[in-house]
N, C-alpha and C positions, 0 to 999 in steps of 0.2 A: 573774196572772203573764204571760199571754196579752200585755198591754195594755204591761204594763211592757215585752216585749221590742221589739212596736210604737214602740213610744217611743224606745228604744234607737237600733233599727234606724232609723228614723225620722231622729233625729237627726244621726246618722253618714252618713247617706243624703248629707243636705243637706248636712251641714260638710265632710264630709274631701274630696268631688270640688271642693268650691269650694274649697279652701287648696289643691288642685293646679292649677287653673285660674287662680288670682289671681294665685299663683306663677310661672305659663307667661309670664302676662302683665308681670309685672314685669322677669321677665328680657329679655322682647323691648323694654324702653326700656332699648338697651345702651348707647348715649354718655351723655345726663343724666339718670339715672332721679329721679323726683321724689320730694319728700319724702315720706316713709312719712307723717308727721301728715295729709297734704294727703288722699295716698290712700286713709288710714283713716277721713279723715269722709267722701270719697267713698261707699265703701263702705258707713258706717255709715248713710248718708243713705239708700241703697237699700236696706237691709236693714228699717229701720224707719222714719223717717218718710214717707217715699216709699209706704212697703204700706200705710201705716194711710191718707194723704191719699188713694192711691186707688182704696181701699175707700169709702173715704166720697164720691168724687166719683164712682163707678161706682155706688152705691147711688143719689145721688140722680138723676142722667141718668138710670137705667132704669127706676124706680119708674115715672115719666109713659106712658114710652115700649113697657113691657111690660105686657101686660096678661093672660096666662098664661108663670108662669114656669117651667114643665116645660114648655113647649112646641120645635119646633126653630127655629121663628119666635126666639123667648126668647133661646135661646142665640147663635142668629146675631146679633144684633142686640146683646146683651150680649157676647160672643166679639169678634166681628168689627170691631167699629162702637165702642162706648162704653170698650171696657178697653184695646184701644190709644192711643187719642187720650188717654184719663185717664194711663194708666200712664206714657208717650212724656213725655209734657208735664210733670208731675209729676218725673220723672227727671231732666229736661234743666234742671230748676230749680238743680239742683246743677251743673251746666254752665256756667252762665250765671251764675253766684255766683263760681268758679273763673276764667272766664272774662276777667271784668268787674274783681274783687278782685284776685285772684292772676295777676296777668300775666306776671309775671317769672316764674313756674313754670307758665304754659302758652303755650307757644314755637309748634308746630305742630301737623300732623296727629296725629303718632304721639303726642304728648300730651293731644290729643282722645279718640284711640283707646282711650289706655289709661286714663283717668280715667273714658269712659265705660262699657269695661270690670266696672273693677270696682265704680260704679253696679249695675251691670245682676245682679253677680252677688250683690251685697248684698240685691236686690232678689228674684233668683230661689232662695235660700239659705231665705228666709223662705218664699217661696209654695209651695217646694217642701216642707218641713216640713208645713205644712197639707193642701197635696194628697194625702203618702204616709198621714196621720192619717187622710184622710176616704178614702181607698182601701182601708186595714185594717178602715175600722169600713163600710163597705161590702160586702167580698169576702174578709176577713180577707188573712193573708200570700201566698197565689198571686193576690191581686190587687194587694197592696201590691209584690210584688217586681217586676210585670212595670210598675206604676208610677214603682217608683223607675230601670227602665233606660231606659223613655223619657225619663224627666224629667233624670234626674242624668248620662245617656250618652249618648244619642241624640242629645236635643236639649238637651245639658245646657249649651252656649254660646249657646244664643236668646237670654236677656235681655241679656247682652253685646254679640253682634253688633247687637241692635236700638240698645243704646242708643250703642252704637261710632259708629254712622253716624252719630248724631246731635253725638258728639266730634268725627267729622271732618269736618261741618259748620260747627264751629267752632273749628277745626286751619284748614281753607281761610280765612274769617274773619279771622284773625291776620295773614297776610300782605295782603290787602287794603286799600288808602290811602279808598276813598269808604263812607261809611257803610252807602248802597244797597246798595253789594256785600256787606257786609260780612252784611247782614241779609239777604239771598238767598243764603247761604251757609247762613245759620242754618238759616234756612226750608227748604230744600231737604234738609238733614242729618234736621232732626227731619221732615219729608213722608216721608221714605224710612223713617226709621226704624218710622214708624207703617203704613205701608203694608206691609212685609214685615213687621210685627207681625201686623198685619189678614189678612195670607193665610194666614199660621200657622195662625191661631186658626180661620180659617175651613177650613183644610183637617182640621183636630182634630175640630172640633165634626162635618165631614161625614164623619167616617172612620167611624162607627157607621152609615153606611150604604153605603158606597160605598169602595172600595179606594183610588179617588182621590186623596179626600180624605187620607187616610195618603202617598200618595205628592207630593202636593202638600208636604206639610211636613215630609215629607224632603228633599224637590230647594231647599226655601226652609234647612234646615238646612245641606246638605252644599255650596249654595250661601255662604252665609255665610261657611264656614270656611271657602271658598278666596279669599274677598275678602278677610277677617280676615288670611289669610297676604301674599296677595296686594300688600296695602295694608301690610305691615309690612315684606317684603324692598325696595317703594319707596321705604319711610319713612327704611331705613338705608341706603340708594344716597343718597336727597336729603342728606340729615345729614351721609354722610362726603366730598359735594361739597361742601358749604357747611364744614366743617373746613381740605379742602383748597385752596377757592380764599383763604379769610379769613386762614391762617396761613401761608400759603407765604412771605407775604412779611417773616414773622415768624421764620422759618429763624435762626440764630447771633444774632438779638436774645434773643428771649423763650422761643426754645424750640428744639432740637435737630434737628439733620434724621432722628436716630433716631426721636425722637418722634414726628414729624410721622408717617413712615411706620407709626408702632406703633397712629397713630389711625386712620390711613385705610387701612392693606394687610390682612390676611387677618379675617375677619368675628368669627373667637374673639376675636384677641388685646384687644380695650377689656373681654371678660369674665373676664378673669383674675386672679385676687384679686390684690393689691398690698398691702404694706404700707406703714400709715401714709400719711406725707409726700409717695411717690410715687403714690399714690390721690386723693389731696388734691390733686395739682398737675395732675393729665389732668384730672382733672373742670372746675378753673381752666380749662385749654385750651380744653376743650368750651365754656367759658362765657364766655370772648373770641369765640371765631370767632363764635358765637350773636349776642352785642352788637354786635361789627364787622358783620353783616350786617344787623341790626336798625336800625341806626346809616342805612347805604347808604338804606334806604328810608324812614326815618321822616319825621316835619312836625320845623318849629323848636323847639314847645315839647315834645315828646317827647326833639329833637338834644342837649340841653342837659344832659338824666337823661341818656341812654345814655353820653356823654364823661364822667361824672361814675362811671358803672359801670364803664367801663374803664380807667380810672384807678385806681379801687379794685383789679379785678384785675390788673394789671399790676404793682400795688404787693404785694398778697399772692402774685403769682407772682414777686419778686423776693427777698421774705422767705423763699419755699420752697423 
């Protein structure tokens, strides 16, 4: 009975703070939130094949490289060193598939941000399951509860923020014209990302001896989430300039001066339900000014798709 309620508890541990996290995060893409399909393999990708590839890339790295595995030696090197760089990379594979594929629904940063999001939490949803299971069968339930509030509250947006950086890596990426840049964008997203993975872990694995180390991967925790914020109040400053400089001049053509104001003045009004046709026609909005700027900066063989995009919506914003 014991086991069953473990289990339970266990469970609900990992699910329900992650449908309020993924949640958070959905609502903060408030101009083009992306397709739910998009996001849900996102996620599905972190959740499982992501945990199983980097179980098995962390098994084999360490085997070589550890040669007592109760040791603190073991654990640093396993902790600090080989599950970031596996787990980072492995993650960012869904990044870079999104990226590459899905272009027209990964626009900028704040689409980096949030795709790598819920990566991360697909990702920690799973591990964190397994953790609270092997803390019960460890310490039973006063080891499993003080488990599941580090894990699931504390530091229950780690996998997120890590793998975030490595979105906004390739958010910065997008706007870029030379290849180089484009890929020291990359590189530098997923460096960070595994770096403040790598301190985490190492500030975890030395907290069983030292006060430090706990306070270490708090300050990388409570750090995160003000960048996380940080990087999303910028996200929707940059977004409702590029709105307002792309359709000003689109005023009594295409779209109303009411309008225009209702996208760019107070930070609620693009989150207010709408029905129907008029939901359908801002989100159009959002997806001109996007192209129009798209447009500004692209090569010839790119020029050619985007006038061909805006045409299409110009004609579906005429139908609506």
């Amino acid at each position: 009975m014991a086991l069953f309620i473990a289990l339970a508890l266990s469970t609900l541990a990992a699910v329900v703070p992650t449908i309020v996290y993924t949640l958070t995060f959905y609502w903060a893409d408030r101009y083009e939130r992306e397709p739910r399909s998009l996001l849900l393999a996102a996620f599905i990708w972190g959740a499982i094949p992501a945990v199983i590839a980097s179980l098995i890339g962390e098994v084999a790295l360490g085997a070589p490289l550890v040669t007592d595995p109760l040791s603190l030696e073991a654990a640093l090197v396993e902790g600090a060193i080989i599950a970031p760089i596996v787990e980072e990379v492995f993650k960012a594979l869904a990044l870079w598939w999104l990226f590459t594929w899905m272009r027209h629904e990964f626009d900028g940063v704040l689409d980096g941000l949030v795709y790598g999001a819920l990566i991360g939490f697909g990702f920690a949803m799973t591990e964190n399951f397994f953790y609270f299971i092997g803390a019960f069968d460890e310490g039973g339930f006063v080891n499993l509860t003080a488990v599941i509030i580090l894990r699931s509250v504390v530091f229950g947006l780690n996998h997120a923020f890590y793998t975030s950086l490595t979105g906004i890596g390739f958010g910065l990426a997008r706007g870029a014209r030379r290849p180089l840049i484009r890929f020291m964008w990359i590189a530098a997203g997923l460096s960070a990302a595994i770096l403040v993975h790598s301190l985490h872990n190492l500030g975890s694995t030395l907290a069983s001896i030292t006060l430090a180390g706990f306070v270490l991967s708090l300050a990388i925790a409570v750090g995160g989430l003000c960048l996380l914020v940080i990087t999303v109040l910028l996200a929707w400053s940059h977004e409702r300039a590029i709105i307002r400089t792309e359709l000003s001049d689109e005023v009594d053509r295409t779209l109303s001066a009411q309008e225009l104001a209702l996208l760019t003045g107070h930070w609620r009004q693009p989150l207010r339900r709408r029905a129907g046709k008029q939901a359908g026609r801002m989100a159009l909005l959002v997806e001109l000014a996007i192209r129009k700027r798209a447009l500004r900066h692209a090569r010839e063989k790119r020029s050619a798709e985007l006038h061909e995009e805006i045409a299409q919506i110009r004609s579906q914003l005429a139908q609506a």
